[in-house]
LUMZA-793498 format. One record per residue: residue in three letters; residue number from 1; x negated, y, z negated of N, C-alpha, C in turn; chain. Coordinates in nm, 2 decimals, always signed. Example, Ala and Ser with C-alpha at 12.3 -4.5 7.8 and 13.67 -1.06 7.14 Angstrom:
BEGIN
resn|resi|nxx|nyy|nzz|caxx|cayy|cazz|cxx|cyy|czz|chain
ALA|1|-1.32|-0.57|-0.78|-1.23|-0.45|-0.78|-1.32|-0.33|-0.78|A
SER|2|-1.28|-0.22|-0.71|-1.37|-0.11|-0.71|-1.29|+0.00|-0.79|A
This chain:
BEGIN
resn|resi|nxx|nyy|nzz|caxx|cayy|cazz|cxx|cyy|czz|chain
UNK|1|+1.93|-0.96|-0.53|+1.80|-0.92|-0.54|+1.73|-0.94|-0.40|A
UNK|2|+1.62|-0.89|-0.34|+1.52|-0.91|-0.26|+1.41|-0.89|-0.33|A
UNK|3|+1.37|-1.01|-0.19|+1.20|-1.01|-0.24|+1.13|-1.00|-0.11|A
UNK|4|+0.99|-0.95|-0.14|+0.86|-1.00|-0.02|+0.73|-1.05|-0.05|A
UNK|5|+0.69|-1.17|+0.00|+0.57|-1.19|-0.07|+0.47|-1.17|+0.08|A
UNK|6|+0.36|-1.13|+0.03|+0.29|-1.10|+0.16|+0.14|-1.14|+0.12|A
UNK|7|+0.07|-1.18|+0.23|-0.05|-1.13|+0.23|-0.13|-1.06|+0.32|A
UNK|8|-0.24|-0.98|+0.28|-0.36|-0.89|+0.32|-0.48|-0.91|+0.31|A
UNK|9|-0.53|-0.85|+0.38|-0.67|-0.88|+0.39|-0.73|-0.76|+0.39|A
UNK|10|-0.82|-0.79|+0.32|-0.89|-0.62|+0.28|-1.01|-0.65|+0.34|A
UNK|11|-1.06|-0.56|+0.40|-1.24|-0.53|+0.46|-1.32|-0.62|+0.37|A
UNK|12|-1.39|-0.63|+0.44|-1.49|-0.75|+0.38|-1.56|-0.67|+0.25|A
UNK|13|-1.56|-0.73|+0.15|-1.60|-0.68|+0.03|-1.52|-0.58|-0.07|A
UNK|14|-1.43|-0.54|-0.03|-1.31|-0.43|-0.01|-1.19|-0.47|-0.12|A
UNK|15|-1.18|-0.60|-0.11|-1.07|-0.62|-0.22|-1.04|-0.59|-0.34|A
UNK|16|-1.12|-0.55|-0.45|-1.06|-0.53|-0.57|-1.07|-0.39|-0.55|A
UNK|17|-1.12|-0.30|-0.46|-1.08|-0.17|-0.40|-0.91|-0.15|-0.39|A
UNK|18|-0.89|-0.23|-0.29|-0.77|-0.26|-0.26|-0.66|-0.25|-0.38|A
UNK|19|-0.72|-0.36|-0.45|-0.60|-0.46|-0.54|-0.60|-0.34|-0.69|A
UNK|20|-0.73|-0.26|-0.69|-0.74|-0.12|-0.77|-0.61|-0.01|-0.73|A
UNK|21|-0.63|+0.02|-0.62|-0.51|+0.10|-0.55|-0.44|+0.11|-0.58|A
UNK|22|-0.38|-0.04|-0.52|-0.22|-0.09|-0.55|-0.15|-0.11|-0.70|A
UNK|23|-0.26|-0.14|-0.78|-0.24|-0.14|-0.89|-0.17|+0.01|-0.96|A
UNK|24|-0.26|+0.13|-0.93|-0.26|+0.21|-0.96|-0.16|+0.30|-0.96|A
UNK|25|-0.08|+0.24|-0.83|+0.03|+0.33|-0.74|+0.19|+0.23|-0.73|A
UNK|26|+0.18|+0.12|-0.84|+0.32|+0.05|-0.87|+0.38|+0.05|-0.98|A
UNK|27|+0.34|+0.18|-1.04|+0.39|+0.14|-1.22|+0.55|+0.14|-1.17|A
UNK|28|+0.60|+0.30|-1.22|+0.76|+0.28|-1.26|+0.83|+0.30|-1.07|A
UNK|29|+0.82|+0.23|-1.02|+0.90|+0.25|-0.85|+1.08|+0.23|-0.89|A
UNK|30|+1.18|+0.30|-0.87|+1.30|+0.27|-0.87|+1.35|+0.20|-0.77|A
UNK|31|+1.42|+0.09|-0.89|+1.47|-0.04|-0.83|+1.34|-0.17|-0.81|A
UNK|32|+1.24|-0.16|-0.84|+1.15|-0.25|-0.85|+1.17|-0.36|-0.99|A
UNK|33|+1.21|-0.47|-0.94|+1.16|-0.52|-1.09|+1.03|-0.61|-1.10|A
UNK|34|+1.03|-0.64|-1.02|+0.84|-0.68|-1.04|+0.76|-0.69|-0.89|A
UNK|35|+0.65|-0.62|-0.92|+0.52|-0.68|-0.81|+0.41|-0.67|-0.89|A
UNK|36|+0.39|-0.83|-0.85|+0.26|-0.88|-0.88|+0.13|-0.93|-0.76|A
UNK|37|+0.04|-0.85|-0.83|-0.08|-0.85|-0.71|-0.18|-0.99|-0.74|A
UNK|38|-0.21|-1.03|-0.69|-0.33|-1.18|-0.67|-0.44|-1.19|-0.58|A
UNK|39|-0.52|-1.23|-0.69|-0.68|-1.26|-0.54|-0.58|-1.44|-0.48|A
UNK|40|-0.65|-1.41|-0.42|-0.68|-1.59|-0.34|-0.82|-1.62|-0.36|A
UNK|41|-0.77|-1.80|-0.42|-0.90|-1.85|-0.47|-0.99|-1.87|-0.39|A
UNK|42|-0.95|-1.92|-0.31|-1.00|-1.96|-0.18|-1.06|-1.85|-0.03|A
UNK|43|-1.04|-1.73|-0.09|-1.06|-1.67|+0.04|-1.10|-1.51|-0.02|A
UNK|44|-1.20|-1.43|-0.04|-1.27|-1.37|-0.10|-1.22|-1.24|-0.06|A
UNK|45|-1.17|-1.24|+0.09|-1.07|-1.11|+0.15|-0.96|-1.10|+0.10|A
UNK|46|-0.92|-1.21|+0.08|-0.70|-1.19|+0.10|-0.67|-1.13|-0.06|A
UNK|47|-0.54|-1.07|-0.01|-0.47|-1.03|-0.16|-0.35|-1.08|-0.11|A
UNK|48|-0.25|-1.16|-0.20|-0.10|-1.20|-0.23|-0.04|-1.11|-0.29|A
UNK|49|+0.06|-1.05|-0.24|+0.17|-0.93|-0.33|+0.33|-0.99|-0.32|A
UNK|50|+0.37|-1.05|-0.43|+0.51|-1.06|-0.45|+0.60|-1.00|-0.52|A
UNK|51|+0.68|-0.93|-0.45|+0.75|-0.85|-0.53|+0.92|-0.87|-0.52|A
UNK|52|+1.00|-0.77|-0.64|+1.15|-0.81|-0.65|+1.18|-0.69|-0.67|A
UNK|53|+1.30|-0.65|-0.58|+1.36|-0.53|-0.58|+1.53|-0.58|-0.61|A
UNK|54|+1.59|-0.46|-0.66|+1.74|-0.45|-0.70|+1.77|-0.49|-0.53|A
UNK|55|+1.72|-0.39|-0.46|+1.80|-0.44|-0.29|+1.74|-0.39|-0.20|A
UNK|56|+1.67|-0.44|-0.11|+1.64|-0.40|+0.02|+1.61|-0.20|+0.04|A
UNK|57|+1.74|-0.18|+0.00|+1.73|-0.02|+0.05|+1.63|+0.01|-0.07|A
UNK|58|+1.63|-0.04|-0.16|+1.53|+0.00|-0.31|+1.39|+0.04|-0.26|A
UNK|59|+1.33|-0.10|-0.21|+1.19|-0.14|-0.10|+1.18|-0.02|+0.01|A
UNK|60|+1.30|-0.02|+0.11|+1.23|+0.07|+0.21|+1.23|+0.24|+0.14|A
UNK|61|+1.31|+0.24|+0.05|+1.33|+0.43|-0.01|+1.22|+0.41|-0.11|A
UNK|62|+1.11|+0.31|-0.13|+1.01|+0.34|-0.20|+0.89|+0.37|-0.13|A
UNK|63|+0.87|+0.33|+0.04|+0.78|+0.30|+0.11|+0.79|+0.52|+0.18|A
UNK|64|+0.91|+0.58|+0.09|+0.88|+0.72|+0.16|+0.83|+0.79|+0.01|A
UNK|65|+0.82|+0.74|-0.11|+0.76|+0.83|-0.24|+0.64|+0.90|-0.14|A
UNK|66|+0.63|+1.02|-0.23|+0.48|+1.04|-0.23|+0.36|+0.97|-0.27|A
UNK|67|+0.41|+0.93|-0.44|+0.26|+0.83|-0.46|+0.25|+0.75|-0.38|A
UNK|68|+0.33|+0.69|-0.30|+0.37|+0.54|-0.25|+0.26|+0.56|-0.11|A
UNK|69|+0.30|+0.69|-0.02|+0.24|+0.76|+0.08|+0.09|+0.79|+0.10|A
UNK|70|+0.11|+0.84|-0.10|-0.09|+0.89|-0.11|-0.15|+0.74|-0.10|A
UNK|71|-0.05|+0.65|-0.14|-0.13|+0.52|-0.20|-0.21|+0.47|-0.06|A
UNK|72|-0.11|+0.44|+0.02|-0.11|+0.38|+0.14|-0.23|+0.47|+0.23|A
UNK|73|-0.23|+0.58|+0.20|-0.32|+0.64|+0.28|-0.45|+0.64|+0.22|A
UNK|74|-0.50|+0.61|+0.10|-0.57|+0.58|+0.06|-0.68|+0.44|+0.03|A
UNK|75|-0.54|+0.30|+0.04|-0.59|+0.21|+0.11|-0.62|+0.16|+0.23|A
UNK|76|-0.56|+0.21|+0.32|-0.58|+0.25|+0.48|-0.71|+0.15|+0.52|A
UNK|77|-0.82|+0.26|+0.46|-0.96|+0.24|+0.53|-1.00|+0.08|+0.43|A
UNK|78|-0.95|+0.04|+0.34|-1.01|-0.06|+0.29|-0.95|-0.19|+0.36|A
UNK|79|-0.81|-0.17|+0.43|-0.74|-0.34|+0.49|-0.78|-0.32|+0.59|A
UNK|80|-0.77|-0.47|+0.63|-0.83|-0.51|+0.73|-0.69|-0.53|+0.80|A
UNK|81|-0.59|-0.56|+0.76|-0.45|-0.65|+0.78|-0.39|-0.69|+0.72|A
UNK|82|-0.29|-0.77|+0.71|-0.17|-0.80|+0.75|-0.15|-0.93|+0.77|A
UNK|83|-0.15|-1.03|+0.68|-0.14|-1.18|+0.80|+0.03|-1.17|+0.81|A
UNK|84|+0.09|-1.18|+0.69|+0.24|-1.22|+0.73|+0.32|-1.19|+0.59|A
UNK|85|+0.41|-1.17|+0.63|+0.53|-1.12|+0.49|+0.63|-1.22|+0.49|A
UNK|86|+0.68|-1.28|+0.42|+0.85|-1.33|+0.37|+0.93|-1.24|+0.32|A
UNK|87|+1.08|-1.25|+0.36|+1.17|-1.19|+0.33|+1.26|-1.34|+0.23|A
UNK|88|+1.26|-1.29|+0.08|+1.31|-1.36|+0.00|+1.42|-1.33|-0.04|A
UNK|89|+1.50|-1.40|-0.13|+1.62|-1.35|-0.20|+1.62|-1.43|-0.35|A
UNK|90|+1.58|-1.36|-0.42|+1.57|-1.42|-0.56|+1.66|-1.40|-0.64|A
UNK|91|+1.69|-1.51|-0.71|+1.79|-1.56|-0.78|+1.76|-1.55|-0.90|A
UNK|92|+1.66|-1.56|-1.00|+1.60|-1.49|-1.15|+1.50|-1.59|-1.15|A
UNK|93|+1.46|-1.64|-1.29|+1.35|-1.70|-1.33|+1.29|-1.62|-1.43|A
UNK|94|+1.22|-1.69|-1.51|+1.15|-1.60|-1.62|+1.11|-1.46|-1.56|A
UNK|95|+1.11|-1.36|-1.64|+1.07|-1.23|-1.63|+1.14|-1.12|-1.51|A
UNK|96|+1.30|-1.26|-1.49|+1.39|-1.15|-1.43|+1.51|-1.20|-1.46|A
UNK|97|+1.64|-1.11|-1.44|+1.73|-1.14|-1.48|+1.84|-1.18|-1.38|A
UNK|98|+1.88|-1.31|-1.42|+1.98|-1.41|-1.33|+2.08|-1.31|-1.24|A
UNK|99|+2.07|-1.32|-1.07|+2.16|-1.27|-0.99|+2.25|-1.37|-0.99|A
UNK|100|+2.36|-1.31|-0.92|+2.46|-1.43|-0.81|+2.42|-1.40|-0.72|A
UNK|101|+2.40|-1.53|-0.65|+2.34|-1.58|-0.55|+2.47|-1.55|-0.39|A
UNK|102|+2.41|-1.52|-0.30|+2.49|-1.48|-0.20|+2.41|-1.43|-0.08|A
């Protein structure tokens, strides 16, 4: 499996714009098995996105869909940024199903 957990920052005021979006534009992605979107308690801008793909090439052949495309161009004008992403490798846990690890 791969994973990325990232966070964003959406324009001041902007976030559940944002986090509406994203929502809107993640239902069925092939090869996704979960992303889950988060405010931060602490910080009124940021959004947390962690997600789990079957593999890497799943993540980047999703980032050319169309909805994927409309999505992004749609959120555009509400982020502000970008602080930083991880590159994970998930191993299962509730609500996914156990890899071998490698």
């Amino acid at each position: 499996m791969y994973g990325l957990i990232g966070k964003m920052r959406a324009a001041r005021g902007q976030r559940d714009a944002v986090m509406d979006l994203l929502r809107a534009s993640t239902g069925a992605l092939p090869g996704c098995l979960s992303y889950i979107i988060a405010r931060d308690p602490a910080d009124a801008d940021a959004i947390w996105v962690t997600e789990v793909w079957t593999d890497a090439e799943s993540h980047k052949a999703s980032l050319q869909l169309p909805e994927v495309q409309a999505a992004i161009a749609k959120a555009r004008p509400f982020i502000a940024g970008f602080e930083f992403q991880v590159e994970t490798h998930p191993v299962g846990g509730f609500g996914l199903a156990d890899a071998k690890t490698g």
